[in-house]
N, C-alpha and C positions, 0 to 999 in steps of 0.2 A: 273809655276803656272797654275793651272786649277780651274776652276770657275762653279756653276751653281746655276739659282734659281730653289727653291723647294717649296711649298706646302706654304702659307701664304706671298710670297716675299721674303722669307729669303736666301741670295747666302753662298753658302758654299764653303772659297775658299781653297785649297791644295796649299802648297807651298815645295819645297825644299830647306833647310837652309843652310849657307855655307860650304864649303868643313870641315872647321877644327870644325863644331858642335858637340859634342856628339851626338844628337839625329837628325837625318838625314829629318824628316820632320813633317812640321806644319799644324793646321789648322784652322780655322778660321770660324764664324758666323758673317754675315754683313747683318742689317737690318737698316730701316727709323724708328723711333722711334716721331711722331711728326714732329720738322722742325730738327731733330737731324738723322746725320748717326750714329750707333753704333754698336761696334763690340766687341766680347765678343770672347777670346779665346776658344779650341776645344782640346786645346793640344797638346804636341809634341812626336814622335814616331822613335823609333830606324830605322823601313822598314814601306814601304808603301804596304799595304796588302790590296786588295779588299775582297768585301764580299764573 
């Protein structure tokens, strides 16, 4: 798992999903919304490919 905050607070986390998944990795958007954490899926992807 790899983690960072960006521009407003928002952490964007990268994870790698288990060995027998189709889709080899996740990602994730985790913000404070009021007195609420929330997280909003990012998607999941065959390879992990930087920009």
């Amino acid at each position: 798992m790899e983690a960072a905050i960006g521009p407003d607070n928002v952490m964007s986390v990268v994870c790698s999903a288990p060995p027998d998944s189709v889709k080899g990795w996740t990602r994730a958007k985790v913000y404070i919304e009021g007195d609420l954490f929330c997280h909003e899926s990012g998607g999941t992807f065959f390879e992990l490919v930087g920009p």
